[in-house]
Structures are given as C-alpha cells and as structure tokens.
N, CA, C and O atoms as a GROMACS GRO file, in nm:
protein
  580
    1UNK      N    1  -8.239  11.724  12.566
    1UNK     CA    2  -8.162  11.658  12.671
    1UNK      C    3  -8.224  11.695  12.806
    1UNK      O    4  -8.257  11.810  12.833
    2UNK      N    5  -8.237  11.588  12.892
    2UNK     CA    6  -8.279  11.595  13.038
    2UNK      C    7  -8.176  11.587  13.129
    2UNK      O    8  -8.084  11.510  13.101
    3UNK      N    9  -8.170  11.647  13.230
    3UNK     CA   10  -8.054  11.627  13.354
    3UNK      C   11  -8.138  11.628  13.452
    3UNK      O   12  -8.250  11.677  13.464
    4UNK      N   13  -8.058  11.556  13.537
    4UNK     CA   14  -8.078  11.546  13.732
    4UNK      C   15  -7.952  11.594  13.812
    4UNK      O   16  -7.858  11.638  13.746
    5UNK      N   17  -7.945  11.591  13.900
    5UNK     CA   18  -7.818  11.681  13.971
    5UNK      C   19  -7.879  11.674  14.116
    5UNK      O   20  -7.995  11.704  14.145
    6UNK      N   21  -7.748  11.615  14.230
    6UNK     CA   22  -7.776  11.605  14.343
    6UNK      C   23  -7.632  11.614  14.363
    6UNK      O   24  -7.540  11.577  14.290
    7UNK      N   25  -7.627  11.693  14.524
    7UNK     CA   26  -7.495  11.685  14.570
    7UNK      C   27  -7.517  11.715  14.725
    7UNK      O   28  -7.622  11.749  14.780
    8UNK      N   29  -7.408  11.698  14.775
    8UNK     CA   30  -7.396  11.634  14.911
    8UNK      C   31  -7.187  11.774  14.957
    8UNK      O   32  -7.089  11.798  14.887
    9UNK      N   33  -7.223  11.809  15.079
    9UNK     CA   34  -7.073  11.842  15.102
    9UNK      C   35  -7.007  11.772  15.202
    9UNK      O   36  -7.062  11.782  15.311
   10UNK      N   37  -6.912  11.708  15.199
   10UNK     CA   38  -6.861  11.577  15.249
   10UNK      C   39  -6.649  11.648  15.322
   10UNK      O   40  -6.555  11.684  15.252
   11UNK      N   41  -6.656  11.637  15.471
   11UNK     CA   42  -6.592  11.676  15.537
   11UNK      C   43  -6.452  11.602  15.503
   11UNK      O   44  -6.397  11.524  15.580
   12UNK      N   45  -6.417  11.626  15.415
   12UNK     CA   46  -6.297  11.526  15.326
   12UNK      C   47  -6.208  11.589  15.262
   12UNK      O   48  -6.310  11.656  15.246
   13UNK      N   49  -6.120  11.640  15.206
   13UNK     CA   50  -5.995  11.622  15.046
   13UNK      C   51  -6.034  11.547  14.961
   13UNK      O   52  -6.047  11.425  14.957
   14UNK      N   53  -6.058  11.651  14.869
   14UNK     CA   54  -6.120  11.576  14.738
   14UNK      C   55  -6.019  11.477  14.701
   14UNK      O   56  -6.050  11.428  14.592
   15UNK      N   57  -5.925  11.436  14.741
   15UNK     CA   58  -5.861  11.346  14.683
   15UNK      C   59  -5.886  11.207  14.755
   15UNK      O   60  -5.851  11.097  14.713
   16UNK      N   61  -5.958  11.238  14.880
   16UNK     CA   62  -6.004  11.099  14.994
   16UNK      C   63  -6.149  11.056  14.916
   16UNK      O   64  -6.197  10.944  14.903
   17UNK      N   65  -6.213  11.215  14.861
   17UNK     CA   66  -6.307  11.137  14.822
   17UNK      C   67  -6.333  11.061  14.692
   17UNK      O   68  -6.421  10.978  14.665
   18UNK      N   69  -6.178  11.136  14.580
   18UNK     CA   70  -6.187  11.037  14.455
   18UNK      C   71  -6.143  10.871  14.502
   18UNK      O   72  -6.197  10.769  14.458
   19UNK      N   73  -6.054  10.878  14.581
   19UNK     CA   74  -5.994  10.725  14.611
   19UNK      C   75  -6.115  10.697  14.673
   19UNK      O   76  -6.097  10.576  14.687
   20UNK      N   77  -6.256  10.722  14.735
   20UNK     CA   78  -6.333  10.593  14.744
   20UNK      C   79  -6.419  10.571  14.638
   20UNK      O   80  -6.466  10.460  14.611
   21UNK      N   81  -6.446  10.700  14.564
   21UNK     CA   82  -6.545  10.693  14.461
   21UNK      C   83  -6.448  10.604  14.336
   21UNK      O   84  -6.503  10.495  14.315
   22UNK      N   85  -6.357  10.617  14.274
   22UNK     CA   86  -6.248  10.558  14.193
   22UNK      C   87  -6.211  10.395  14.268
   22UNK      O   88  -6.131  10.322  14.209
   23UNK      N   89  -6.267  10.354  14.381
   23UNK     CA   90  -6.203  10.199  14.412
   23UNK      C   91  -6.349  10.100  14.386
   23UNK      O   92  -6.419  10.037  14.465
   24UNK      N   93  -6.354  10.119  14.241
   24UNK     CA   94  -6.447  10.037  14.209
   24UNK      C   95  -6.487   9.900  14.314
   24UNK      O   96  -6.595   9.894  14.372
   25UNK      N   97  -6.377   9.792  14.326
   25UNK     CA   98  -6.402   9.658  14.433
   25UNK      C   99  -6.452   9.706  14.543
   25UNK      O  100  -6.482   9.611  14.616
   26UNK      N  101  -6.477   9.806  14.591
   26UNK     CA  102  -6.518   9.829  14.749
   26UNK      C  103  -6.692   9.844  14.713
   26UNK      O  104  -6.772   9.791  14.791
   27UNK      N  105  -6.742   9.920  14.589
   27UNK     CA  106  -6.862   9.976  14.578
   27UNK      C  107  -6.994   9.870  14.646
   27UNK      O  108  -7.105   9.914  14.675
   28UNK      N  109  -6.956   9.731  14.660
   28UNK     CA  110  -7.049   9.598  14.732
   28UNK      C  111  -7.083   9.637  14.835
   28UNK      O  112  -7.203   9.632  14.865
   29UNK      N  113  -7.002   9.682  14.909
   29UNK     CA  114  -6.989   9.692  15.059
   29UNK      C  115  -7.084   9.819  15.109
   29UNK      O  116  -7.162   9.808  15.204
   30UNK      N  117  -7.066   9.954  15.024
   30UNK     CA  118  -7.091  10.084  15.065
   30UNK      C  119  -7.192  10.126  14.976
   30UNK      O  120  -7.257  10.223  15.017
   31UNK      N  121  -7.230  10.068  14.835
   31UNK     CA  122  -7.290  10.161  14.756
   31UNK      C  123  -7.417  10.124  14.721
   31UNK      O  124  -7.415  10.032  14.639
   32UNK      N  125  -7.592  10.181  14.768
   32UNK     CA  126  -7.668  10.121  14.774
   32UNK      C  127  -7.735  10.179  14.660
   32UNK      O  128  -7.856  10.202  14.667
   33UNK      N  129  -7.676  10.202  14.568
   33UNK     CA  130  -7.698  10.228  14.425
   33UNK      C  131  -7.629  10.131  14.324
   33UNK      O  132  -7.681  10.041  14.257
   34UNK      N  133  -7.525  10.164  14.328
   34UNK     CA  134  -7.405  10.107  14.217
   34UNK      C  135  -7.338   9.990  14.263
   34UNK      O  136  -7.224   9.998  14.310
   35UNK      N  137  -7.391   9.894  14.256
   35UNK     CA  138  -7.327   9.754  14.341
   35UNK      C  139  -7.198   9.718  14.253
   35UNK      O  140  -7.108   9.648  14.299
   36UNK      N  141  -7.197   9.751  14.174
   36UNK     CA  142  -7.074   9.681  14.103
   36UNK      C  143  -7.042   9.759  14.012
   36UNK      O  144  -7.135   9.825  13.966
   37UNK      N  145  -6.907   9.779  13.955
   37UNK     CA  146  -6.876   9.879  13.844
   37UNK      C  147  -6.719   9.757  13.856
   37UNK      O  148  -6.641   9.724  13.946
   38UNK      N  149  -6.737   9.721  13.701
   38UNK     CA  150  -6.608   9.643  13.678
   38UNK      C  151  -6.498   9.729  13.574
   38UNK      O  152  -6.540   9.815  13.496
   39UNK      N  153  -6.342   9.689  13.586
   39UNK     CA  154  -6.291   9.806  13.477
   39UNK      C  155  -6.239   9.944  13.543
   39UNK      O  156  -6.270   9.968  13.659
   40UNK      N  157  -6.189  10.000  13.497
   40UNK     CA  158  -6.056  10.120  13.576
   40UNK      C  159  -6.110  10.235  13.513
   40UNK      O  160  -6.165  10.256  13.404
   41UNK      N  161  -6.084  10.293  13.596
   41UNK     CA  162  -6.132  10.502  13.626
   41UNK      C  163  -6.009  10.548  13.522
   41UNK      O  164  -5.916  10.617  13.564
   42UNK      N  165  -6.015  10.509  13.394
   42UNK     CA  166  -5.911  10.550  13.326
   42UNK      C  167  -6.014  10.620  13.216
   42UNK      O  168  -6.133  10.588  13.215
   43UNK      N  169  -5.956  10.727  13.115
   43UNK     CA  170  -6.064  10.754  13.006
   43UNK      C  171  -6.029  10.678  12.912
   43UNK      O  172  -5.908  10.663  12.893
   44UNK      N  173  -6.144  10.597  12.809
   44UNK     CA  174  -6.163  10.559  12.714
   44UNK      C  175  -6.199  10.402  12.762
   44UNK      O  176  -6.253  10.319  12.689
   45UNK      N  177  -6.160  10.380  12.894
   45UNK     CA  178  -6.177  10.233  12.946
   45UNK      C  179  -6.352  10.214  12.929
   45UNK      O  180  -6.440  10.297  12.909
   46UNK      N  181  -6.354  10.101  12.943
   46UNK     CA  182  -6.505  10.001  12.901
   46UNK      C  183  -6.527   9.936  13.067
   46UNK      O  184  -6.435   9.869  13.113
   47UNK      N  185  -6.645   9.959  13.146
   47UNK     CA  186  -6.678   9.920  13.250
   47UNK      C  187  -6.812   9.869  13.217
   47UNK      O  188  -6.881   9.892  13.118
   48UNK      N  189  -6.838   9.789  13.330
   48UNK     CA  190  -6.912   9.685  13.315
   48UNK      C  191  -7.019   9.741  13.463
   48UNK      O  192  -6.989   9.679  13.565
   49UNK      N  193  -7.106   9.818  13.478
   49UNK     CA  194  -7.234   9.844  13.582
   49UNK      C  195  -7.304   9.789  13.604
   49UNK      O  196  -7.360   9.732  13.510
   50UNK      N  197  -7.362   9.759  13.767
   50UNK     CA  198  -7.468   9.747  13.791
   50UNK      C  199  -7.568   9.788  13.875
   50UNK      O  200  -7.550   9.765  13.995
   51UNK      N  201  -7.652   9.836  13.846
   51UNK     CA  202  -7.755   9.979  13.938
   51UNK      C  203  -7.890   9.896  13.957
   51UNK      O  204  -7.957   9.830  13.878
   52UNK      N  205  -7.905   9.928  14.111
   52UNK     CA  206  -8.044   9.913  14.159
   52UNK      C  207  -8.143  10.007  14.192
   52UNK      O  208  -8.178  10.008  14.310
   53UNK      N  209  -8.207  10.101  14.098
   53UNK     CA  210  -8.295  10.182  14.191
   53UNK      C  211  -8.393  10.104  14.227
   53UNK      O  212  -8.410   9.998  14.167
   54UNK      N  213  -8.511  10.158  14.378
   54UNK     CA  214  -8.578  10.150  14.475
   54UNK      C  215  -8.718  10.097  14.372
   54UNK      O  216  -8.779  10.166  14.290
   55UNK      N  217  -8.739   9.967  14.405
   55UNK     CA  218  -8.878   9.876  14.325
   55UNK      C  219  -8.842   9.862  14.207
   55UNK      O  220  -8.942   9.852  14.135
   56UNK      N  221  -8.725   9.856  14.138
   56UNK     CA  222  -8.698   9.780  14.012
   56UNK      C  223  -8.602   9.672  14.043
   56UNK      O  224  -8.514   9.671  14.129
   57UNK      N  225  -8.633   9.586  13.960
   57UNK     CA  226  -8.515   9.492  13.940
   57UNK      C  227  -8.347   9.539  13.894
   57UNK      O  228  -8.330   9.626  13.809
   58UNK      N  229  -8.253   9.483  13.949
   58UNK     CA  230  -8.068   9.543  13.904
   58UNK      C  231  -8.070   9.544  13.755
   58UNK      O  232  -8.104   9.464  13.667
   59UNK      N  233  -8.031   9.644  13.758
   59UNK     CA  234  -8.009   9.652  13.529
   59UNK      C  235  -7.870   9.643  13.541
   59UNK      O  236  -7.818   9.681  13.646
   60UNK      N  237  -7.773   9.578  13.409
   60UNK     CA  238  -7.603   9.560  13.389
   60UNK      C  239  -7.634   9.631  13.284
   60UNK      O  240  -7.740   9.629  13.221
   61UNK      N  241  -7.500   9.724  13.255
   61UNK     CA  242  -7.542   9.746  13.134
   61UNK      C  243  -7.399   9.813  13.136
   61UNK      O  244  -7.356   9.866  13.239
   62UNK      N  245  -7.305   9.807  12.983
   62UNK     CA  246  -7.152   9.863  12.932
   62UNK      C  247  -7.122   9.988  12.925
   62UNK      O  248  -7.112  10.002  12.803
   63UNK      N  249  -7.100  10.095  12.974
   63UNK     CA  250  -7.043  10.217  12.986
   63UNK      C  251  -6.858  10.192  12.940
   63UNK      O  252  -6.772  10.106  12.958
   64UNK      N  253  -6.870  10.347  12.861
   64UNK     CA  254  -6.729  10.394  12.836
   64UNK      C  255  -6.692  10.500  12.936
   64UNK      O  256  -6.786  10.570  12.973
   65UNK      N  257  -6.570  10.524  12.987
   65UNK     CA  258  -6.492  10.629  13.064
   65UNK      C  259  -6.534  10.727  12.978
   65UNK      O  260  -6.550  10.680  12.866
   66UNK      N  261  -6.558  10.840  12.983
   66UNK     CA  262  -6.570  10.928  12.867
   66UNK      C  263  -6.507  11.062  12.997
   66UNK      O  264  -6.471  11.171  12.951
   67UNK      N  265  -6.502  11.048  13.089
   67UNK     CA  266  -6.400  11.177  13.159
   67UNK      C  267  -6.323  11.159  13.284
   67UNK      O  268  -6.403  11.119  13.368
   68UNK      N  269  -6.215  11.168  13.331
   68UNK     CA  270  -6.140  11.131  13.444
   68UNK      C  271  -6.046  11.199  13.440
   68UNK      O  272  -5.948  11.193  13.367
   69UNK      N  273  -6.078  11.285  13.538
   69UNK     CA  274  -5.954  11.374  13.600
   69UNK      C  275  -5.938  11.423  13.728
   69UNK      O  276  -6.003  11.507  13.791
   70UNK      N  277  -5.813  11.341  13.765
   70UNK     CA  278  -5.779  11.360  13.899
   70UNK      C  279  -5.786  11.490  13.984
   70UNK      O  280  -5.757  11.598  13.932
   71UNK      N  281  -5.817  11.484  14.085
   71UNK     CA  282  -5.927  11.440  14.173
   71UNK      C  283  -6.072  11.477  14.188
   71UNK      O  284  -6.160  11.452  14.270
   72UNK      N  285  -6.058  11.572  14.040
   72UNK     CA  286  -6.192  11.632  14.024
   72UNK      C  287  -6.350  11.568  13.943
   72UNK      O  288  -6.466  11.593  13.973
   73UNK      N  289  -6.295  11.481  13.836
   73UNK     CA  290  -6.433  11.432  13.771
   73UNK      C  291  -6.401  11.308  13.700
   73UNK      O  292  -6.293  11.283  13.647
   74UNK      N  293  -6.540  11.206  13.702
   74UNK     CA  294  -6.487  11.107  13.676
   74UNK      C  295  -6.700  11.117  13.597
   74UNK      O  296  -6.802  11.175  13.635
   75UNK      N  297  -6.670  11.038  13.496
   75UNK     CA  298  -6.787  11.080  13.395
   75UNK      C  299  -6.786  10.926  13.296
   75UNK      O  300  -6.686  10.882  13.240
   76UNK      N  301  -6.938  10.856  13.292
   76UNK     CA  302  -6.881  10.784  13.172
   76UNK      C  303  -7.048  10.777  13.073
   76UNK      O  304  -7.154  10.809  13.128
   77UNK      N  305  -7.041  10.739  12.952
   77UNK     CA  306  -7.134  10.736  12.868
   77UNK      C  307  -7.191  10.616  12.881
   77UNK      O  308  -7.135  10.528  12.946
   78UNK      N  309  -7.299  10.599  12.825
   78UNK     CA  310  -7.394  10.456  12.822
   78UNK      C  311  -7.500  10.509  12.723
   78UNK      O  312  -7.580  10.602  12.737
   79UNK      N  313  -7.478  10.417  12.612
   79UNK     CA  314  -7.525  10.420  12.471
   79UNK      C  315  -7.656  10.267  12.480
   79UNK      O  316  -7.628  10.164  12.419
   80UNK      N  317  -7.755  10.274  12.540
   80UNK     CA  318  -7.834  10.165  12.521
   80UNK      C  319  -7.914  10.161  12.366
   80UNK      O  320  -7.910  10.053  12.307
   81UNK      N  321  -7.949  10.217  12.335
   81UNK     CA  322  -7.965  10.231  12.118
   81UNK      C  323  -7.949  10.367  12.105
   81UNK      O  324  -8.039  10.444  12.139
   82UNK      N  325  -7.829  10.410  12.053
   82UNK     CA  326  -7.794  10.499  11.948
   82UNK      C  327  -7.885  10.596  11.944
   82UNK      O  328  -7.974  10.528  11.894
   83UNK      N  329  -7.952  10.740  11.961
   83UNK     CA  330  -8.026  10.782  11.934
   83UNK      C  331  -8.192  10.803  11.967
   83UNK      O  332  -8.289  10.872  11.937
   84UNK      N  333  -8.137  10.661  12.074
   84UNK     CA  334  -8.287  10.602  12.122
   84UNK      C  335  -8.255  10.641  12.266
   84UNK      O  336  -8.329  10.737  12.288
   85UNK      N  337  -8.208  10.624  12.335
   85UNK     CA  338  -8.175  10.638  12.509
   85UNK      C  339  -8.022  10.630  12.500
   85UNK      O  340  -7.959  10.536  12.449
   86UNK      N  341  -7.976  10.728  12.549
   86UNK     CA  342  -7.856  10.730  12.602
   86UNK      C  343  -7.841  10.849  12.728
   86UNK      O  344  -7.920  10.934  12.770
   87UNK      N  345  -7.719  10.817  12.762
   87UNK     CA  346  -7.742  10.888  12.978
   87UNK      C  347  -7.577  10.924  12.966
   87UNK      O  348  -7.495  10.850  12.911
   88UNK      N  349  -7.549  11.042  13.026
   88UNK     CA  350  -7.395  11.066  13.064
   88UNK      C  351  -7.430  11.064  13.222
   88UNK      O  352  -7.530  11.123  13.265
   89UNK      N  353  -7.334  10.988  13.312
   89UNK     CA  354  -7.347  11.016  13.430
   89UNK      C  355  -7.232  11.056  13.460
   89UNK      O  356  -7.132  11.013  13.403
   90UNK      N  357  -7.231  11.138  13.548
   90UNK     CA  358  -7.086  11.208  13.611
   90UNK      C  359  -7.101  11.274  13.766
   90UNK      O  360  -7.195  11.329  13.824
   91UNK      N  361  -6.940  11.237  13.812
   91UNK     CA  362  -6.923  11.244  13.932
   91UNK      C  363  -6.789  11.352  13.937
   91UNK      O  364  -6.675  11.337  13.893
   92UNK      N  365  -6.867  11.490  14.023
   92UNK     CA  366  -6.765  11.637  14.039
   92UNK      C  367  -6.736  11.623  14.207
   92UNK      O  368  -6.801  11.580  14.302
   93UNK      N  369  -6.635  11.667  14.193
   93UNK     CA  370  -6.583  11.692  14.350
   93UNK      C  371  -6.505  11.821  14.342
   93UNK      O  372  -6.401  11.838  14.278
   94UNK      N  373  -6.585  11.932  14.433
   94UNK     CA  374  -6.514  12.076  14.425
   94UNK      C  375  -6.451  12.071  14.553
   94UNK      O  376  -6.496  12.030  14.660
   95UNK      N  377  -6.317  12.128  14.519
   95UNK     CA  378  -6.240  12.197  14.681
   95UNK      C  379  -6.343  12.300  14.707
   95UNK      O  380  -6.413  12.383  14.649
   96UNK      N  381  -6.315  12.252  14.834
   96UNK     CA  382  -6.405  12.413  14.899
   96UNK      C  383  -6.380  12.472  15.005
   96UNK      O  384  -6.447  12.565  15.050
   97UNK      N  385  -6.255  12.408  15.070
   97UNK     CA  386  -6.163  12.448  15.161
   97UNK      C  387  -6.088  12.336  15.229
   97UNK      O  388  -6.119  12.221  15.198
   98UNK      N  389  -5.999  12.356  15.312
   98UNK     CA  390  -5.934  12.303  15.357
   98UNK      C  391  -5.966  12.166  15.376
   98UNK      O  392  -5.964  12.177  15.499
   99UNK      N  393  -6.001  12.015  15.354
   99UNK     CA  394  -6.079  11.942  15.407
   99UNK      C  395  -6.217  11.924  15.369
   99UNK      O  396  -6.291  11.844  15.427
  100UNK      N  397  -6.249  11.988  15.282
  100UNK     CA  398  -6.372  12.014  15.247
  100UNK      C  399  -6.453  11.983  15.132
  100UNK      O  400  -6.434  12.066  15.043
  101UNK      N  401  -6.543  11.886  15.099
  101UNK     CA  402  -6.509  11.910  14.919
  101UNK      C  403  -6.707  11.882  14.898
  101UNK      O  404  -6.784  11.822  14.972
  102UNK      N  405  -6.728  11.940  14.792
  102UNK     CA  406  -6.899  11.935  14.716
  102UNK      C  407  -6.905  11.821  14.636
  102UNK      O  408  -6.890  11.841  14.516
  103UNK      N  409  -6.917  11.744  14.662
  103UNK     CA  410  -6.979  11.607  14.553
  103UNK      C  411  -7.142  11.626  14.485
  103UNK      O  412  -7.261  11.625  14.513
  104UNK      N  413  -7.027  11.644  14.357
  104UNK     CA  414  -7.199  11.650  14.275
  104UNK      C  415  -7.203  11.513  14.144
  104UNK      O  416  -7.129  11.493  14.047
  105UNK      N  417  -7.342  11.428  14.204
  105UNK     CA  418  -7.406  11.391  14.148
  105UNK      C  419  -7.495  11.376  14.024
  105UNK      O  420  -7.616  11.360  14.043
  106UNK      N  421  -7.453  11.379  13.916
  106UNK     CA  422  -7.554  11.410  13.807
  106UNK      C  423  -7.570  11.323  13.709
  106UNK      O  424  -7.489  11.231  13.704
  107UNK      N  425  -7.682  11.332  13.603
  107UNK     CA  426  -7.694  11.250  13.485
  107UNK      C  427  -7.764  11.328  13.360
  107UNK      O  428  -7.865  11.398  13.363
  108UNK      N  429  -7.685  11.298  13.256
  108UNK     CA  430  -7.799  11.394  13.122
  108UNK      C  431  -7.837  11.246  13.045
  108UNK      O  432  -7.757  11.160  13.009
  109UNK      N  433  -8.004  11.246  13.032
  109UNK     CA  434  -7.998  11.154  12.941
  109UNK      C  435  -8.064  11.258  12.816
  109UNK      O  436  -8.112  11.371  12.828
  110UNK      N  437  -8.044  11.158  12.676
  110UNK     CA  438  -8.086  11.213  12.544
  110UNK      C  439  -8.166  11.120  12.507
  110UNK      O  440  -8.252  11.062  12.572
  111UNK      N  441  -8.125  11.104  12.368
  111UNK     CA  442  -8.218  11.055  12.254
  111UNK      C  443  -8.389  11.062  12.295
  111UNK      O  444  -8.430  11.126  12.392
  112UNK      N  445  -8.505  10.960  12.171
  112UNK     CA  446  -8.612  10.993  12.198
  112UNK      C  447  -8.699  10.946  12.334
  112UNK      O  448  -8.810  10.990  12.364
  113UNK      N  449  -8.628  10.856  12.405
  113UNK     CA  450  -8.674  10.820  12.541
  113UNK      C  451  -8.611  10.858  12.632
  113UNK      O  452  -8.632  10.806  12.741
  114UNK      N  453  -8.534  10.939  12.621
  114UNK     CA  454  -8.442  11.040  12.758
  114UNK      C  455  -8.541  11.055  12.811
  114UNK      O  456  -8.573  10.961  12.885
  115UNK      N  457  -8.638  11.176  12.803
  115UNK     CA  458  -8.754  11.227  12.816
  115UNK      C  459  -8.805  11.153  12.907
  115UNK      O  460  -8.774  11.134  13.024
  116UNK      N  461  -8.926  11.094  12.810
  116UNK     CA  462  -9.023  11.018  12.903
  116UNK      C  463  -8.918  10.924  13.013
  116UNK      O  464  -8.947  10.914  13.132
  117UNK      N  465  -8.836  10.881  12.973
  117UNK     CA  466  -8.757  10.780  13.102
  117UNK      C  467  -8.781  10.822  13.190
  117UNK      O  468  -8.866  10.763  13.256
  118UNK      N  469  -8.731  10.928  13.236
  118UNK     CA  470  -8.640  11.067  13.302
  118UNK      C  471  -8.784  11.068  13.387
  118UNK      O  472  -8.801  11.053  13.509
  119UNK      N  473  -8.883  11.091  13.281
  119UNK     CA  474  -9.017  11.153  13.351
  119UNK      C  475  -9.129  11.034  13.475
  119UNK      O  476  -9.220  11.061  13.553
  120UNK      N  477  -9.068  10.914  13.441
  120UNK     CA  478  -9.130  10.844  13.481
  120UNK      C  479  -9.042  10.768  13.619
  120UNK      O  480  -9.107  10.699  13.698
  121UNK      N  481  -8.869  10.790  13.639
  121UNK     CA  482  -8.803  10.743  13.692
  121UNK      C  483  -8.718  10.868  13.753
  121UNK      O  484  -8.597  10.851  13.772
  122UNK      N  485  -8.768  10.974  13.778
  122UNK     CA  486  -8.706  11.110  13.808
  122UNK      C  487  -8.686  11.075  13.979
  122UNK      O  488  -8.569  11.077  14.018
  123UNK      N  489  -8.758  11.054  14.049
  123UNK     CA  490  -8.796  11.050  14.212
  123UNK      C  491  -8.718  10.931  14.235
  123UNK      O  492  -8.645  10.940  14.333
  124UNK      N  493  -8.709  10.774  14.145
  124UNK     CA  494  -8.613  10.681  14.204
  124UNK      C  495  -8.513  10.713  14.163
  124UNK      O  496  -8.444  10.648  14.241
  125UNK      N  497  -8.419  10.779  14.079
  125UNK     CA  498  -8.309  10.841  14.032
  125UNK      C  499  -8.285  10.923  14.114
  125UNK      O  500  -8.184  10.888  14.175
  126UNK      N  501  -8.341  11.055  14.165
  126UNK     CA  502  -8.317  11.120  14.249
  126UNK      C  503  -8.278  11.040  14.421
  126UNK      O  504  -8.179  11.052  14.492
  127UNK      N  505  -8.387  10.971  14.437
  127UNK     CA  506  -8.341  10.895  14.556
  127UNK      C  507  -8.212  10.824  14.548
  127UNK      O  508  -8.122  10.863  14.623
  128UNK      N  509  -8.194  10.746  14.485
  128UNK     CA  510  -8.079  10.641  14.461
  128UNK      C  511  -7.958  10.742  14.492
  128UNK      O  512  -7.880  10.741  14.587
  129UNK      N  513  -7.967  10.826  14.383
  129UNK     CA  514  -7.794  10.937  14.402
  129UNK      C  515  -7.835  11.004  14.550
  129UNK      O  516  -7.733  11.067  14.579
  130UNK      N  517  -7.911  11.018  14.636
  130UNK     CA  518  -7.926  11.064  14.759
  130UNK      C  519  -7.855  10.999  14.848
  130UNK      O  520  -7.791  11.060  14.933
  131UNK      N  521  -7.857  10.854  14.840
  131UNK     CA  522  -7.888  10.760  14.888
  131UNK      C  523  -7.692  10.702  14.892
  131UNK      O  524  -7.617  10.684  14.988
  132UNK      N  525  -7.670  10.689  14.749
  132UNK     CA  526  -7.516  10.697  14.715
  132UNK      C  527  -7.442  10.791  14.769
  132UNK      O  528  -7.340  10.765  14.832
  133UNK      N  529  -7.500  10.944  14.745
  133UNK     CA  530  -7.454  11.062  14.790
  133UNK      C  531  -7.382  11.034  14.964
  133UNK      O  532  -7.261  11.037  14.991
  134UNK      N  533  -7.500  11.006  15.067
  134UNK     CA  534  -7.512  10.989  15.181
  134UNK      C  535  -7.399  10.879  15.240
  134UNK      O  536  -7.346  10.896  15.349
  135UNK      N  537  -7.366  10.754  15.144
  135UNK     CA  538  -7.272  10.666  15.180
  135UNK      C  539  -7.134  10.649  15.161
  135UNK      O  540  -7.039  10.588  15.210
  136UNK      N  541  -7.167  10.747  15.043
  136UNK     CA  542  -7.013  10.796  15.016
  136UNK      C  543  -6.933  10.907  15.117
  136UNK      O  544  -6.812  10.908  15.140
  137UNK      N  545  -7.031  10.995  15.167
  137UNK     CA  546  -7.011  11.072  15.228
  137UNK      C  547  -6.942  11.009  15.377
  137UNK      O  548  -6.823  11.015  15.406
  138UNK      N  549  -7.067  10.938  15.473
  138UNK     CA  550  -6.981  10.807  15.593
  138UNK      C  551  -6.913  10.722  15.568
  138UNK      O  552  -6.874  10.647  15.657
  139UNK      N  553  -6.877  10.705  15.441
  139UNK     CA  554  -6.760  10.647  15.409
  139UNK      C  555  -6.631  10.700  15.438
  139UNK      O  556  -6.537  10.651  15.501
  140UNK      N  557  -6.653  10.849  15.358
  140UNK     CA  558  -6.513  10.897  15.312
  140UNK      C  559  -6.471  10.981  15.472
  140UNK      O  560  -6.365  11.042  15.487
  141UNK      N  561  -6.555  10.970  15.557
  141UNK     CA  562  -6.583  11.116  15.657
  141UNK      C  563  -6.503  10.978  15.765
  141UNK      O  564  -6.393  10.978  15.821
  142UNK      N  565  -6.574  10.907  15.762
  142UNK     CA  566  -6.538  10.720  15.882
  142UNK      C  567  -6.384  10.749  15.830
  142UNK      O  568  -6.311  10.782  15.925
  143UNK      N  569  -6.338  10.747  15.743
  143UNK     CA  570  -6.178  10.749  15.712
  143UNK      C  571  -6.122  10.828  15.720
  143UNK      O  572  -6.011  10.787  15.688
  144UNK      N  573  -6.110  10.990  15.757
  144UNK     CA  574  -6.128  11.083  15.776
  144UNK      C  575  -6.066  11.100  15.916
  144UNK      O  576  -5.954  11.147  15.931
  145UNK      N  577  -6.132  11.065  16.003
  145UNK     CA  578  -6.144  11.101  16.142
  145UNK      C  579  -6.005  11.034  16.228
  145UNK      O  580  -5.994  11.052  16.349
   0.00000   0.00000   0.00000
C-alpha cells in the first residue's frame, strides 16, 4: 500500500470546516480539484466524483462513504478493478484550539497498480490536494470573519 498526505491549518471550528467540506453542491464554485461529488456525506452512501488533476483530462468515477464522522472525518473507497487499483481517500479535521482546526488531506492506494500509479502521478496528486487544501481553507476562513 502507498499513501500521500497533505494538510493545511485553517483559522476555523472544525465544524465550519466539515459544513464546507460535507456541502457537496458548492464544490463547482471553490474546488479546483473535486468539481463535483454527487450523493450525501452519510456512511455506506454511493457518490458519484469528479477530479481534475493538472495536464490530465477529468476522470468520474463511483466511490462508497466508507467513514463519516461528525466533525472529524469523512473517508470514501474507490474500487476501479478489485485487486488491481484501488485508493481510500480521506478527509481529517483536528481541533487544535479554540477556532482552530488541521485539515489533513490524504489517500492510500493498493492493489498491483497502486504503486506504479502513485509513482508516476505523486507531484499532480500532491499538487491538486495543495491546491484543494488552499481553497478550502479561503473558503472556510472568508466565512469566518
């Protein structure tokens, strides 16, 4: 298994920052990663993604909820062949004081093309959640104030 991990600390209540990360319909407007995520921040729910990293074409592709818990983590699976490529992505938000919260960014992929994927798409993956990281952040901080 391969992971990535990026995080950002965002001048907020983790609970300002689950309600923007959790309002799927807004993600058009703010998210220059994740343009669309159809389907509810519930676990076991079926959402419908769509991700642009930097010089590829938008991929859609069916994710399950596989973790959601208020106001701390929201996590879902994506099974593209069984054994062959699959990715957990998940989204942590730590209190860290008053107003304060750590948004972490991450992804594990597996099976036999985790790997090489990972190895060849590590720097636009990394950018993209930078990139998300950063807008979520003047998002949640713009509402905030």
């Amino acid at each position: 298994m391969k992971s990535i991990q990026t995080e950002i600390i965002i001048n907020a209540p983790a609970e300002k920052v689950w309600t923007a990360l959790t309002t799927f319909t807004l993600y058009e407007e703010w998210n220059p990663l994740i343009s669309v995520v159809r389907g509810k921040a519930l676990a076991g729910e079926r959402l419908r993604v769509k991700v642009k990293l930097s010089g590829l074409p938008e991929i859609s592709f069916d994710a399950t909820v596989s973790s959601c818990v208020f106001p701390l983590r929201l996590g879902w699976k994506v099974i593209f062949l069984k054994g062959v490529f699959e990715a957990y992505h998940s989204f942590t938000i730590e209190k860290l004081d008053v107003g304060i919260s750590r948004f972490i960014h991450a992804e594990e992929f597996s099976g036999i093309l985790g790997v090489p994927v990972l190895f060849l798409l590590e720097g636009r993956f990394c950018e993209g959640y930078r990139l998300m990281n950063e807008a979520l952040k003047a998002l949640v901080e713009r509402r905030v104030e």
